[in-house]
Backbone bond lengths (Angstrom), bond angles and torsions (degrees), N, CA, C in turn:
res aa  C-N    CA-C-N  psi(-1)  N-CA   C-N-CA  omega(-1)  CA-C   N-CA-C  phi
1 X - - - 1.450 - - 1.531 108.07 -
2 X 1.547 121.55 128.40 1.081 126.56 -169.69 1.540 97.46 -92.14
3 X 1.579 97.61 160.55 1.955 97.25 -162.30 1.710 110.18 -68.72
4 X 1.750 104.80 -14.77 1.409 92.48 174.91 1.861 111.93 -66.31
5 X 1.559 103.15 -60.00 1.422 90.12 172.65 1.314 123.17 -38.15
6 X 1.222 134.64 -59.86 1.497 118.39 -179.69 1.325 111.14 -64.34
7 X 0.881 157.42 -39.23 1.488 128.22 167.15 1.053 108.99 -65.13
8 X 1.801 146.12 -1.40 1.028 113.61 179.61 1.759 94.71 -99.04
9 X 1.193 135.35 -3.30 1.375 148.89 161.83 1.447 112.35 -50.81
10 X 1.705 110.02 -61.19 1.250 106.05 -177.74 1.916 106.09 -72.16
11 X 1.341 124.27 -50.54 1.089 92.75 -178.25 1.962 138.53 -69.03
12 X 1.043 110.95 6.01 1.211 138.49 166.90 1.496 108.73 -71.05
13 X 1.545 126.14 -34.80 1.164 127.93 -174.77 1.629 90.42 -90.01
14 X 1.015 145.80 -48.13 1.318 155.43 -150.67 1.932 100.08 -75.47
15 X 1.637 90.52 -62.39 1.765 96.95 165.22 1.611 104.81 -51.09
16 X 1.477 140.27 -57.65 1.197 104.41 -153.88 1.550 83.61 -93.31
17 X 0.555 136.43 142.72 1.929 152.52 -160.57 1.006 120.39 125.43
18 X 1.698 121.48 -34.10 1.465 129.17 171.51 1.525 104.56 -95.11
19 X 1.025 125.51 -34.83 1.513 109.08 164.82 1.403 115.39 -99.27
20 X 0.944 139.21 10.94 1.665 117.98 163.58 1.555 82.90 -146.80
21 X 1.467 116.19 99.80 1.569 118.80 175.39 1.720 106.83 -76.55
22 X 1.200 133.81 0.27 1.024 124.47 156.22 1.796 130.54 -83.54
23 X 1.647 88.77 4.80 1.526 84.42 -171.61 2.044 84.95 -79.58
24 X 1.148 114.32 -18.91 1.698 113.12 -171.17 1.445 112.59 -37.83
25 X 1.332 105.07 -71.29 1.273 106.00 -164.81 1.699 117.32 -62.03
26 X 0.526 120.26 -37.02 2.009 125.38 167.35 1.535 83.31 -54.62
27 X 1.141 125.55 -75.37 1.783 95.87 -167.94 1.109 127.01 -69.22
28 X 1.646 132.57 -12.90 1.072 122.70 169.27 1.353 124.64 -88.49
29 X 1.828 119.13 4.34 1.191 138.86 -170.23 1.940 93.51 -88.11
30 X 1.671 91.51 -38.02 1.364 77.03 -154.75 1.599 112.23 -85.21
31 X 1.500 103.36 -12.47 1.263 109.63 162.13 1.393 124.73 -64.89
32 X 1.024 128.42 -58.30 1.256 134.71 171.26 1.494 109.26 -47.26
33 X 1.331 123.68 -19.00 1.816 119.65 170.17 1.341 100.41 -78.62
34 X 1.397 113.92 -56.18 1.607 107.85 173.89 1.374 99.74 -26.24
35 X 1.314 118.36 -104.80 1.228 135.03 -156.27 1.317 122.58 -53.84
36 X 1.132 119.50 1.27 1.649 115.86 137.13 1.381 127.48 -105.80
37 X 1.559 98.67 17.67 1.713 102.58 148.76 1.725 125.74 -101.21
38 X 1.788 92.95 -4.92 1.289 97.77 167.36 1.437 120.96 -77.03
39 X 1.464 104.63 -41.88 1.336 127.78 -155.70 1.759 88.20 -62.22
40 X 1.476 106.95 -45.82 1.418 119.06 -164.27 1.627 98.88 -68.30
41 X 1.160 126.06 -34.99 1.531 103.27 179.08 1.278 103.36 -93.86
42 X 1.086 134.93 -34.12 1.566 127.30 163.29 1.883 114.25 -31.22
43 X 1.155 100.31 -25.52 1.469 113.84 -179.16 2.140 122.26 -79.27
44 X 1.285 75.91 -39.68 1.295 104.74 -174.82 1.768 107.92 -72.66
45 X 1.126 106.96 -60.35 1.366 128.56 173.21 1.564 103.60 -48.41
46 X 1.383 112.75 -54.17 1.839 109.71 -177.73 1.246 107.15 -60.78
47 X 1.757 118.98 -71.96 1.291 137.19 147.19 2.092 88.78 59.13
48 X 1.399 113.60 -88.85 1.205 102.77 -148.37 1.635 99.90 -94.85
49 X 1.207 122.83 43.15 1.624 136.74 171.58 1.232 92.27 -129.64
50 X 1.256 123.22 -32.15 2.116 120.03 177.68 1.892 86.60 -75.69
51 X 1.293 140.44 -54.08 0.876 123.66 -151.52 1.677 122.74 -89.06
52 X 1.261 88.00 -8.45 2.129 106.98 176.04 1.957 98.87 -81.00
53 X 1.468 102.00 -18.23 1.334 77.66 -165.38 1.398 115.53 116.83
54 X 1.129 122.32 -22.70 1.889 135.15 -154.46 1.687 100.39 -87.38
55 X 1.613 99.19 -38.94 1.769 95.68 -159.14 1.458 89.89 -137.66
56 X 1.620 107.74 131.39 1.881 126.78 153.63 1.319 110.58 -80.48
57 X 1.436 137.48 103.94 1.367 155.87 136.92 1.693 108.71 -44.26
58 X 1.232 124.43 89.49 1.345 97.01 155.77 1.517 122.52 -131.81
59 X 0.890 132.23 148.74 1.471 135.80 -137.81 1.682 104.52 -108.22
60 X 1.077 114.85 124.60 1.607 144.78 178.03 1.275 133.41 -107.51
61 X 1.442 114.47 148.60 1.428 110.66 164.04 1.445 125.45 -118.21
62 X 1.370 137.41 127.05 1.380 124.57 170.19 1.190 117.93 -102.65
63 X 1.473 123.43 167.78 1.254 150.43 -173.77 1.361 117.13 -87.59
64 X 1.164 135.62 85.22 1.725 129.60 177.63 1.750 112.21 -111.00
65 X 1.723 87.79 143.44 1.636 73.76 -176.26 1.629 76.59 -131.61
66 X 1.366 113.19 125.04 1.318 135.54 -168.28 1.819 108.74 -59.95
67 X 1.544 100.39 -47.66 1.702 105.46 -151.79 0.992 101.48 -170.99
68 X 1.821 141.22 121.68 1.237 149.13 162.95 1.283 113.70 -63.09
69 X 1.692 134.34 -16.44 1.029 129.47 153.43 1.273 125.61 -78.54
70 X 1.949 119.28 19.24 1.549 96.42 -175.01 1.510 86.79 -134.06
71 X 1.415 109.66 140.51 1.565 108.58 -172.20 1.292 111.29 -71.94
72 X 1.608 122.96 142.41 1.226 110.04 -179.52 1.797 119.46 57.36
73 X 1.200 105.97 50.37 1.688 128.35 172.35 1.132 113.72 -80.91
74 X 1.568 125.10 -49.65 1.321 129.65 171.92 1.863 116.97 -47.78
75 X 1.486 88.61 132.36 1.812 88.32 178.41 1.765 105.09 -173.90
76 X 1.122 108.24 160.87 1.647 121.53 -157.73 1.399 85.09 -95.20
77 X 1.522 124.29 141.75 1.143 140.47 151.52 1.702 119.33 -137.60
78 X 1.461 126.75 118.49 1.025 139.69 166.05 1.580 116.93 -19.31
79 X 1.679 126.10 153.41 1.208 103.54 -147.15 2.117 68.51 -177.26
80 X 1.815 99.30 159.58 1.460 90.55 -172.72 1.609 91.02 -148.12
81 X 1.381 122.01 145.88 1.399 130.12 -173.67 1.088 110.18 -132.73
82 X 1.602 120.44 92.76 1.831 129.35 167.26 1.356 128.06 -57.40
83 X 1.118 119.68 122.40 1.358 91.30 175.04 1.726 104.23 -145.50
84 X 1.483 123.87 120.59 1.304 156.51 -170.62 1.802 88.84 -43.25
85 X 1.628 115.13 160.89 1.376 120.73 150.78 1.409 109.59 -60.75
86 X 1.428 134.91 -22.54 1.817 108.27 -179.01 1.793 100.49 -104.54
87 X 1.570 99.94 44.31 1.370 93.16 -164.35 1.646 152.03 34.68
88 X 1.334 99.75 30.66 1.649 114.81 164.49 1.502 119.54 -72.68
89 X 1.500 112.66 114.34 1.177 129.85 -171.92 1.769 120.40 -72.39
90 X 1.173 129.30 130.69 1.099 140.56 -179.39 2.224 107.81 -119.79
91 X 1.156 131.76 117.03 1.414 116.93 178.91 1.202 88.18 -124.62
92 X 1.569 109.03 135.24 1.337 121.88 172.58 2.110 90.02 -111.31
93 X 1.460 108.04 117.71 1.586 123.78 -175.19 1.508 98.75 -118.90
94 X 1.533 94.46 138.60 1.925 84.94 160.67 1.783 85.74 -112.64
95 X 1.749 74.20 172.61 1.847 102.11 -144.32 1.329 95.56 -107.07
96 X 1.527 131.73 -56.43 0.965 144.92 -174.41 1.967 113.95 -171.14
97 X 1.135 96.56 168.71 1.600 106.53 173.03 2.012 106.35 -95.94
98 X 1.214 98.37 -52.56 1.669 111.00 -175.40 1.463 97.25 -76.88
99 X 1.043 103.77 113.40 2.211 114.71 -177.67 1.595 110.47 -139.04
100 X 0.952 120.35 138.71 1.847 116.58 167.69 1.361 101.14 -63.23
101 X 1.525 147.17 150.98 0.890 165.41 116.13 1.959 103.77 108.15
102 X 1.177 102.11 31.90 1.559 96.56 169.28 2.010 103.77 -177.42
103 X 0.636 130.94 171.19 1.655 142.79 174.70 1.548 103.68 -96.15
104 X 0.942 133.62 38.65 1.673 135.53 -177.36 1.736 103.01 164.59
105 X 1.576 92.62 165.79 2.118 99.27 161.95 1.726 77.61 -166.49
106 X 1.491 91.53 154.84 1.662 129.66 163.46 1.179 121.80 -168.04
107 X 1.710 93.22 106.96 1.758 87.30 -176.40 1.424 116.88 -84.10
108 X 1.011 118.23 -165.53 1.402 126.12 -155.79 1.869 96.85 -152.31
109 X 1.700 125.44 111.49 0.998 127.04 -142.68 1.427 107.88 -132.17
110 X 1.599 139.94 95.86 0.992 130.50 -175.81 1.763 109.42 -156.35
111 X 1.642 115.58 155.67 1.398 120.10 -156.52 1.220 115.64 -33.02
112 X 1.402 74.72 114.63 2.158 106.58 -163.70 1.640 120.21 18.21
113 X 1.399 109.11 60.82 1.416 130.01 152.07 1.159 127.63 -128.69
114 X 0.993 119.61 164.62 1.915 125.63 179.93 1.575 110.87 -148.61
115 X 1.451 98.34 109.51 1.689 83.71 168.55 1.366 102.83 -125.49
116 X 1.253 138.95 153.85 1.481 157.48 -104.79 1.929 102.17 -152.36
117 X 1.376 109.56 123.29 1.049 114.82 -163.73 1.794 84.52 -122.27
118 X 1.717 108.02 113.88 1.642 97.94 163.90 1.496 113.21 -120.29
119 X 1.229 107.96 164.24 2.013 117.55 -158.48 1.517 96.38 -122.43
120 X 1.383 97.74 78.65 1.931 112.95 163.35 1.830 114.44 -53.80
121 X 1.031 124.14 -27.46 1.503 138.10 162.26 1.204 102.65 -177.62
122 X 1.950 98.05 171.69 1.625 105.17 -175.79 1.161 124.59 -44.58
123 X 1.274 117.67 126.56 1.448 117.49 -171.64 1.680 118.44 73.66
124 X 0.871 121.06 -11.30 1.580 102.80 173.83 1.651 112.92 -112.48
125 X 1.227 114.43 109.63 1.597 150.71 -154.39 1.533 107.02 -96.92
126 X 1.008 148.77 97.59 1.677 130.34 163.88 1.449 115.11 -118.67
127 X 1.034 117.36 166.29 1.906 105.95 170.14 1.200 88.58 -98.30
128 X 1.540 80.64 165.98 2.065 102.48 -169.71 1.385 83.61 -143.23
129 X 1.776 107.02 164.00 1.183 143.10 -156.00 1.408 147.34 -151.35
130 X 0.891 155.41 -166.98 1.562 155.40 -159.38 1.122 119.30 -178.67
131 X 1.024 131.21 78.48 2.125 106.78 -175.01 2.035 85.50 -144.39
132 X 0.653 101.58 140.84 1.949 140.37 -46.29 1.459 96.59 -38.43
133 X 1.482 116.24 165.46 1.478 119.72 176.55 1.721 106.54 -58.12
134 X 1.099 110.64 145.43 1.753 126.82 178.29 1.497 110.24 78.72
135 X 1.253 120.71 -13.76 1.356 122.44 143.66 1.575 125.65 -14.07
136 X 1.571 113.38 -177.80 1.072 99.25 171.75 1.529 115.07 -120.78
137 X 1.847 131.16 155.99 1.027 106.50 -156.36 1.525 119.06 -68.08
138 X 1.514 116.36 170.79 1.553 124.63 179.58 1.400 104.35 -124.04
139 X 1.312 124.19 160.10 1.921 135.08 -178.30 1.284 97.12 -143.10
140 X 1.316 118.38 141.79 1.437 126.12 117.56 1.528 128.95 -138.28
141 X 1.481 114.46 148.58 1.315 119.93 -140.64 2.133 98.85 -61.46
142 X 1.174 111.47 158.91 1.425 124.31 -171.61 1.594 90.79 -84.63
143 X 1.299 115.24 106.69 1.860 124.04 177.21 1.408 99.72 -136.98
144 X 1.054 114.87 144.62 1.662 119.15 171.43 1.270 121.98 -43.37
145 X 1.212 111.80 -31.98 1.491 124.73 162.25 1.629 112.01 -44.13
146 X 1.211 92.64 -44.10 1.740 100.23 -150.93 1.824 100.33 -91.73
147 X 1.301 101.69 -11.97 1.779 111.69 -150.56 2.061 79.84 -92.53
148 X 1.528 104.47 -55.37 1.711 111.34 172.22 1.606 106.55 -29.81
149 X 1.765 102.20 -74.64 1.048 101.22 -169.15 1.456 139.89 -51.55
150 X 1.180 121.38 -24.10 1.585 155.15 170.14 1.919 97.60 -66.72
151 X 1.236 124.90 -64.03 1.398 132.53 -160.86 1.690 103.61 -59.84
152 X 2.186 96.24 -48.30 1.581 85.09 -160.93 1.685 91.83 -77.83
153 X 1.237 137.98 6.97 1.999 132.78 -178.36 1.709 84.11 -80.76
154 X 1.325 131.84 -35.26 1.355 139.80 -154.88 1.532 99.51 -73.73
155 X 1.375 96.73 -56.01 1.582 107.15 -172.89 1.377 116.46 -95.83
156 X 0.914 117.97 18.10 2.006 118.20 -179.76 1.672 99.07 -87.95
């Protein structure tokens, strides 16, 4: 998808939200299921670093208010806070549903880094990128592999 189509995607989602404010909630319902099916395999995947002892999982909610143009924007979405035995913090937050270049964002938040979780459709998660900044964007798909590799850059 070339970047015109996606912006013309997201504002299409934005238009029908401001004129039929009931189309909102079905999309923000269905987002918010996503993302506590992320949260939930994100869980799963740690699972045996929560259970050695290595990693504190504890489970959150944040506050997002999507868009001042969409009535009733504000809404709770699940949210996850790591935290290492010497207590080094990792927050995995979602950001929003309405994003340029993807249908979702959740960043991923740890000593002074950020890496970027975007939602190409339900369920499919990758980090995205910049190098060098203004570049063009980069993905690779969200795999345990990839979720490790990201945590221990987080926690080193």
């Amino acid at each position: 998808m070339d970047a015109l189509e996606d912006l013309a995607r997201l504002l299409q989602d934005r238009k029908r939200c401001v004129a039929d404010p009931g189309a909102w909630p079905a999309i923000r319902d269905e987002w918010v299921a996503d993302l506590e099916r992320l949260m939930t395999r994100l869980d799963e995947w740690l699972e045996p670093l929560r259970q050695a002892g290595l990693l504190d999982i504890n489970k959150q909610n944040v506050r997002i208010s999507e868009s001042p143009d969409i009535p009733d924007s504000d809404y709770v979405a699940p949210a996850r806070l790591l935290l290492s035995p010497d207590h080094v913090r990792v927050e995995i937050l979602p950001r929003a549903r309405g994003v340029f270049g993807a249908s979702g964002r959740v960043d991923i938040l740890g000593r002074n880094r950020l890496a970027m979780l975007g939602r190409f459709a339900p369920g499919e998660w990758h980090f995205v990128w910049q190098e060098p900044a203004g570049a063009e964007w980069q993905s690779r798909p969200l795999t345990p592999e990839s979720l490790a590799a990201t945590l221990k850059e987080m926690l080193a």
